[in-house]
ROKEBA-305333 format. One record per residue (C-alpha): residue number from 1; x, z, y negated. Coordinates in nm, 3 decimals, always signed. Layout:
<recs>
NUM|X|Z|Y
...
</recs>
This chain:
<recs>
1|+8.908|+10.883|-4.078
2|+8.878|+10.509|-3.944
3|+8.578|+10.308|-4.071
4|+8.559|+10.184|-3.775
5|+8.481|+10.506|-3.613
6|+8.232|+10.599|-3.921
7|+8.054|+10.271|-3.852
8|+8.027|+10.386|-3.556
9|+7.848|+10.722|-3.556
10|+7.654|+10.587|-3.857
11|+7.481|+10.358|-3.632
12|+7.436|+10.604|-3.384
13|+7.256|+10.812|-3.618
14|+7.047|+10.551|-3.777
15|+6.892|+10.495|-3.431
16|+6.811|+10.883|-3.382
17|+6.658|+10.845|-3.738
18|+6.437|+10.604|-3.665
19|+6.299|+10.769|-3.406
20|+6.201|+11.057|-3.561
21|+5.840|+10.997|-3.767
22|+5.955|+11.038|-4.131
23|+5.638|+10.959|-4.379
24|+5.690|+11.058|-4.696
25|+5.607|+11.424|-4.755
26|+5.686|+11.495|-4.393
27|+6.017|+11.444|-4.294
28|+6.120|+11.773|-4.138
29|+6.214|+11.631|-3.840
30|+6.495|+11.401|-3.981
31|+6.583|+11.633|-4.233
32|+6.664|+11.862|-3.947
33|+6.896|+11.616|-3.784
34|+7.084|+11.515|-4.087
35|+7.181|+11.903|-4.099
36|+7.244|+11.916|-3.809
37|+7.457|+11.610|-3.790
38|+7.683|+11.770|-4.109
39|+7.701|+12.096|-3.898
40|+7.838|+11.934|-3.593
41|+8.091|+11.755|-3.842
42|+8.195|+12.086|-4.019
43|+8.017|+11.992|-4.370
44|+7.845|+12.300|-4.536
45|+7.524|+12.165|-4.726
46|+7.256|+12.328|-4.929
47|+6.901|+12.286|-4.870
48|+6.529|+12.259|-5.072
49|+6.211|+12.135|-4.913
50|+6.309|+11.828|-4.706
51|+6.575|+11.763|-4.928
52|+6.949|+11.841|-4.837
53|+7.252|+11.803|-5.016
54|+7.669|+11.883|-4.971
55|+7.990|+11.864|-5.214
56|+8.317|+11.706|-5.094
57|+8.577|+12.021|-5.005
58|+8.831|+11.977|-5.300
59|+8.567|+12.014|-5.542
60|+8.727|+12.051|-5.959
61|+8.515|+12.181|-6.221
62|+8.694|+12.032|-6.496
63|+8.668|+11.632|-6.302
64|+8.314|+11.455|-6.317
65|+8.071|+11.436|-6.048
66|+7.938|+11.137|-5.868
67|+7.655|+11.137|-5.665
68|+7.578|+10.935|-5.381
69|+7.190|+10.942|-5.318
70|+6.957|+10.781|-5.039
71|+6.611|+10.890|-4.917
72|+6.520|+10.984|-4.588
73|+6.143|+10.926|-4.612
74|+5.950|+10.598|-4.524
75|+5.631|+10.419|-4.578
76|+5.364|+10.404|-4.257
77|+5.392|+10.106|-4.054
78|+5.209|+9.823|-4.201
79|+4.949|+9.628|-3.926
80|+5.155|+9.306|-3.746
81|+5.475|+9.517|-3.577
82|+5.524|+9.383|-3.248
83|+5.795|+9.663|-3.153
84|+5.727|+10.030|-3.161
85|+5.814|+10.102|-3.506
86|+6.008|+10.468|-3.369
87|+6.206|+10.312|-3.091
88|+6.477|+10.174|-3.237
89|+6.463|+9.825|-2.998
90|+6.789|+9.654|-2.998
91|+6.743|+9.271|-2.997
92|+6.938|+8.920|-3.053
93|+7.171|+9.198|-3.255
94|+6.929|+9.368|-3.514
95|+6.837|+9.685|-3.465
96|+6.431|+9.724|-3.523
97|+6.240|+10.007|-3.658
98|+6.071|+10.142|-3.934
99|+6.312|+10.252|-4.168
100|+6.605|+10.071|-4.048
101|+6.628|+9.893|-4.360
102|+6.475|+10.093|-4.619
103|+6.685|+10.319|-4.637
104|+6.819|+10.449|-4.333
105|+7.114|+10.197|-4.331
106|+7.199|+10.265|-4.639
107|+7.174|+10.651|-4.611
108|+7.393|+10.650|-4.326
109|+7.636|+10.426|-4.515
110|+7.667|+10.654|-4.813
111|+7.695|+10.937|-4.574
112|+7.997|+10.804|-4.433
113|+8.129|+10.760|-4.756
114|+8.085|+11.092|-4.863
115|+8.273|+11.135|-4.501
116|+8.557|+10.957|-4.562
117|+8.621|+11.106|-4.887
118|+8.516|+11.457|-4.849
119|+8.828|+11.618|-4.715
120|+9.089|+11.418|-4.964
121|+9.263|+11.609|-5.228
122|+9.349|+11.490|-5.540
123|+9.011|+11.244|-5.574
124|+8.952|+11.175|-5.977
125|+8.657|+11.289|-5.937
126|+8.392|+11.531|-5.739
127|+8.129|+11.440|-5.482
128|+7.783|+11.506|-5.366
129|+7.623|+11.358|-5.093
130|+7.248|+11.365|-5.120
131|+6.935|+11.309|-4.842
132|+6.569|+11.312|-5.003
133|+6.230|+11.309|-4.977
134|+5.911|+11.167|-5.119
135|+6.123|+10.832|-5.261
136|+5.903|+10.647|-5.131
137|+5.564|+10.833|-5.316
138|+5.714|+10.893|-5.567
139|+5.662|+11.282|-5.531
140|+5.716|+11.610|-5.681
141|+5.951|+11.720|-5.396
142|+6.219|+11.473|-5.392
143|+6.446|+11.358|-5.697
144|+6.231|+11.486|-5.905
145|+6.289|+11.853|-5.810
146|+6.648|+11.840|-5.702
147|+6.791|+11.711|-6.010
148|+6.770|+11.970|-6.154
149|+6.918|+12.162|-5.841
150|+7.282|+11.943|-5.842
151|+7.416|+12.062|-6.173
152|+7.593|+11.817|-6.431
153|+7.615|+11.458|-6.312
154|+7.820|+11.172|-6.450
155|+7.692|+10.904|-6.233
156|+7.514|+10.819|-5.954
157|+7.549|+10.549|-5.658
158|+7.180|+10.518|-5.485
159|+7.170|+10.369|-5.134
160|+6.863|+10.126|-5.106
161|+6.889|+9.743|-4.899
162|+7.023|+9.530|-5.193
163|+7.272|+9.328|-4.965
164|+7.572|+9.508|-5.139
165|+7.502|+9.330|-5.485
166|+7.497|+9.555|-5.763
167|+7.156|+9.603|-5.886
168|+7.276|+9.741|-6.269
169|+6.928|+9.770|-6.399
170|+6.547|+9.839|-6.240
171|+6.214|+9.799|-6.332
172|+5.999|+10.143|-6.393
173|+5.663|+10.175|-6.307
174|+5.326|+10.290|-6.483
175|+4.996|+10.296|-6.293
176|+4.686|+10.263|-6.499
177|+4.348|+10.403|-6.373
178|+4.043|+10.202|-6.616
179|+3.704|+10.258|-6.650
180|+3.462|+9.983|-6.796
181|+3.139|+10.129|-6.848
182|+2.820|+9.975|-6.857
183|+2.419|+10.037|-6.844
184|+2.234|+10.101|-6.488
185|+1.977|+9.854|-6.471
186|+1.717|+9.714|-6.183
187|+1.901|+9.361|-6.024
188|+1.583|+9.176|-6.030
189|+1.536|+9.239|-6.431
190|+1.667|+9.150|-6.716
191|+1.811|+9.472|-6.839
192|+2.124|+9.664|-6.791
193|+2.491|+9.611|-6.885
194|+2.662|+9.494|-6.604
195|+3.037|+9.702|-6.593
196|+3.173|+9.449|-6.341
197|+3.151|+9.221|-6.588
198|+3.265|+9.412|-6.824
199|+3.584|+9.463|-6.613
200|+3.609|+9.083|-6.519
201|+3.686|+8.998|-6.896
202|+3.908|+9.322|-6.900
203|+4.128|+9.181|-6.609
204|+4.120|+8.810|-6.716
205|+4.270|+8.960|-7.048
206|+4.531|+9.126|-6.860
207|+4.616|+8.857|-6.631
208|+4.687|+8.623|-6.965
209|+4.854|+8.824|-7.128
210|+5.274|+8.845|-7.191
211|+5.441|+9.128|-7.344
212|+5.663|+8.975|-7.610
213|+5.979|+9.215|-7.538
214|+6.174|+8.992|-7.226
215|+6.472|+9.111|-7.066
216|+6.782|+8.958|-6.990
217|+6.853|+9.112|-6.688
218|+6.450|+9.253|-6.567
219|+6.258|+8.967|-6.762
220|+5.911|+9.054|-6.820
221|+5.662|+9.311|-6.795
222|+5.491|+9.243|-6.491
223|+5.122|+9.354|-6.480
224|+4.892|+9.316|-6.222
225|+4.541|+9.455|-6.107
226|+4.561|+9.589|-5.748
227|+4.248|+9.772|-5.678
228|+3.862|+9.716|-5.812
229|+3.511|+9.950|-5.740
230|+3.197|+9.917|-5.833
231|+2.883|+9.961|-5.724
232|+2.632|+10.155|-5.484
233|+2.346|+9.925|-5.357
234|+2.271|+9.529|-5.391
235|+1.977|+9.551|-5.650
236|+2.107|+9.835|-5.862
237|+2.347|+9.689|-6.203
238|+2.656|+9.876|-6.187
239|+2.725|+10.148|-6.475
240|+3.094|+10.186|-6.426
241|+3.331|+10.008|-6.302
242|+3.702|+10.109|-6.222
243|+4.007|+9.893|-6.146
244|+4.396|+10.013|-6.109
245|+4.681|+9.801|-6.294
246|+5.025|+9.823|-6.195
247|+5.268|+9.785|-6.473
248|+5.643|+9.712|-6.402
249|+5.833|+9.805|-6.730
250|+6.212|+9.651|-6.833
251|+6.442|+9.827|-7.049
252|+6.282|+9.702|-7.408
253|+5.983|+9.915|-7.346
254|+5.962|+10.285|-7.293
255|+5.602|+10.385|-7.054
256|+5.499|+10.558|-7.319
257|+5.517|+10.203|-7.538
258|+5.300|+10.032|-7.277
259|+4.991|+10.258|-7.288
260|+4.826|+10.224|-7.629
261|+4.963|+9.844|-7.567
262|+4.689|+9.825|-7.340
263|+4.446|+9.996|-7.461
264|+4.452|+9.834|-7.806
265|+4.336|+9.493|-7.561
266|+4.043|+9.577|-7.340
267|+3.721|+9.740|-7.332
268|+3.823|+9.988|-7.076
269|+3.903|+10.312|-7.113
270|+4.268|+10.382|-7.003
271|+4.476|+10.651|-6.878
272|+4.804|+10.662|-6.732
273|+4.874|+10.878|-6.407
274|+5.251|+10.923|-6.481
275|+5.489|+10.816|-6.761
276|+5.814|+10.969|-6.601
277|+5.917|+10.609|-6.395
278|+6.113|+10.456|-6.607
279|+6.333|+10.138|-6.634
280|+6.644|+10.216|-6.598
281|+6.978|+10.038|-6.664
282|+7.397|+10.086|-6.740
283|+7.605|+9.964|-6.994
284|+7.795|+9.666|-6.819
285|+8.150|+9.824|-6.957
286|+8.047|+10.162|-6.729
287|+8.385|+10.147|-6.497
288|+8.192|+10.139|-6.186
289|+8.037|+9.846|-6.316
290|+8.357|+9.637|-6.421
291|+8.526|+9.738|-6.074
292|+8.209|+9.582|-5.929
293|+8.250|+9.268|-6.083
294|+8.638|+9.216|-6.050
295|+8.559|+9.252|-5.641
296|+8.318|+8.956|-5.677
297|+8.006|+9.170|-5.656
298|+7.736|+9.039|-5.787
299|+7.534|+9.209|-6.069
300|+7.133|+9.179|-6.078
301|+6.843|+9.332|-6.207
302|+6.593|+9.470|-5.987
303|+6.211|+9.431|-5.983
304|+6.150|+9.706|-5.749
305|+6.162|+10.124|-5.802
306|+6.359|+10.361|-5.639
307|+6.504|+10.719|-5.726
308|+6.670|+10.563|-6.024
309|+6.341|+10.635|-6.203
310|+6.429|+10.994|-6.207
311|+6.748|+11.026|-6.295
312|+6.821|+11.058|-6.632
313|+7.202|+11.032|-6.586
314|+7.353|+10.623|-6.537
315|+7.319|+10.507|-6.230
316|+7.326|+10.163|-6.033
317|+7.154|+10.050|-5.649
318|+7.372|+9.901|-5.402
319|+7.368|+9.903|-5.000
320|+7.324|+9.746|-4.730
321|+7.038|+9.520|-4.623
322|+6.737|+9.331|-4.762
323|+6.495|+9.451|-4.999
324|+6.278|+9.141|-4.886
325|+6.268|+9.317|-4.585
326|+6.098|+9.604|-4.674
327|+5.752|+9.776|-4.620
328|+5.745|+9.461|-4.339
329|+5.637|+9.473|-3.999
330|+5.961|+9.433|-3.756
331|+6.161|+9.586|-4.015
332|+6.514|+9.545|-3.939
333|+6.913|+9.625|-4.039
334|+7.187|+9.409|-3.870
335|+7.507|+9.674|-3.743
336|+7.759|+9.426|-3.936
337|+7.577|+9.476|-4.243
338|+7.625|+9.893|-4.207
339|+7.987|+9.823|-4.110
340|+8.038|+9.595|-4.384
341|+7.819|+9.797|-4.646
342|+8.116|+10.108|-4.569
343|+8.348|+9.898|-4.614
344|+8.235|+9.792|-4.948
345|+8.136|+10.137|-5.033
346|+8.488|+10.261|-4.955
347|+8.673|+9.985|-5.163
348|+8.451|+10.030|-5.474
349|+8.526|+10.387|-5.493
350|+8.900|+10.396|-5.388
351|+9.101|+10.471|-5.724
352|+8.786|+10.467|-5.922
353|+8.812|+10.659|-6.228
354|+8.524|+10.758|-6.417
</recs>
């Protein structure tokens, strides 16, 4: 099939997309019209939840499997948009709308891919083309629960805005709930323990302090406090306070490393709400990888989390777009970058052999 007539229909779609409310944990609707869109093209798919997925015709037990993967769900529009975020507004050549960026371009991208290979015989290798849910969340009922739906996988390709460099490594995530704990206490006396303060030497420990494990390609362990609560009433002297800490692991540290790291340095008690986001990262000889770099594609490591997290097969993040652009009001995808981001896809995968 032509790219240019994939490019195309892929646009075409990623403006139906958009228009169709997707939150995470509630994207019926556009999981409907990505089946229905691989109906109307002949594609048989399998379905769980929200999630859909299909295998390229020619499919060989005995070759290995690569998956391409992209999410259909998105985060709620953030205050500031000046366009409807599910109308799709063409203008000075973007195309505008929640989603547009992260990921619908790059889920319509891969799905093209999966297009233009899907009916060739002889391919090194099998595919499966893959649309999920609660990426963005982090849910239960995304990656989480159809990996172990797809069978054996050798690697995976994951569609998020990256502007078609090769993001061979990503940061993992651990949130941490604490709780300082204090003494109630009358405002006006002097009695009481005060647990904001308590938490204020907590989080100016935190702030200060470097994790001595540094990536090459992820650098440090970024931690950072992003919520605080305390008190009921001006005159009462808070008993407990809690505060959240988001944690954004490299490679040299497993979650479950980072915990009783913590712990060992405040006064707060400290529990983690998940350990199973973790970096990820492939070995730079992986051929993907080396075909990468002989096209001139740039190889990075990313700060932000995506499906990767869950996969505990090797995997990389390329597509089209702008990660800078995400979670943004006015979000945004240009059509060249889709057209080019097939191209790209098509070239990297052509003759690949795994």
């Amino acid at each position: 099939m032509e790219t240019e007539k994939l490019s195309g229909e892929s646009i075409a779609l990623l403006k139906q997309l958009i228009q169709i409310p997707s939150l995470s944990g509630k994207e019926e609707g556009v999981a409907q019209l990505i089946r229905d869109f691989l109906s109307d093209k002949g594609i048989s798919f399998e379905t769980r939840l929200n999630n859909t997925w299909c295998r390229n015709r020619f499919w060989d037990e005995r070759k290995p499997v690569l998956l391409l993967n992209s999410h259909i769900d998105t985060v709620k529009p953030v205050d500031g948009w000046t366009y409807d975020p599910f109308a799709a507004t063409e203008e000075e050549g973007k195309i505008i709308g929640l989603g547009s960026n992260d990921a619908g371009a790059p889920l319509v991208s891969l799905l093209a891919l999966f297009r233009f290979f899907y009916g060739k015989p002889g391919l090194p290798y099998n595919l499966i083309f893959s649309a999920t849910a609660e990426e963005e969340s982090s849910g239960p009922n995304g990656m989480a629960l159809l990996v172990n739906e797809l069978g054996r996988i050798d690697f995976a390709l994951v569609g998020e805005p990256t502007q078609m460099n090769l993001a061979v490594a990503e940061k993992g995530l651990v949130v941490l709930d604490c709780l300082a704990k204090g003494k109630a206490g009358h405002a006006a006396r002097n009695e009481g323990i005060n647990s904001i303060y308590i938490a204020l030497d907590d989080i100016r420990i935190l702030r200060d302090y470097r994790f001595d494990k540094v990536s090459d390609l992820l650098g440090e362990v970024k931690m950072t406090v992003t919520q605080i609560e305390a008190g009921f009433q001006h005159n009462v002297i808070p008993d407990t306070c809690r505060f959240v800490v988001d944690v954004r692991t490299n490679e040299r540290y497993s979650n479950e490393e980072i915990v009783p790291i913590v712990r060992g340095l405040i006064q707060s008690e400290v529990h983690a709400r998940s350990l199973r986001l973790n970096s990820s990262g492939i070995r730079t000889d992986h051929p993907f990888v080396r075909k990468a770099v002989e096209k001139g594609i740039p190889c990075y490591g990313s700060p932000t989390l995506s499906d990767q997290s869950l996969m505990p097969f090797p995997s990389v993040k390329i597509g089209p777009g702008d990660s800078a652009r995400s979670h943004t009001a006015n979000e945004y995808i240009y059509p060249d970058e889709i057209r080019n981001g097939i191209k790209i896809y098509i070239d990297l995968l052509a003759d690949l052999v795994l």
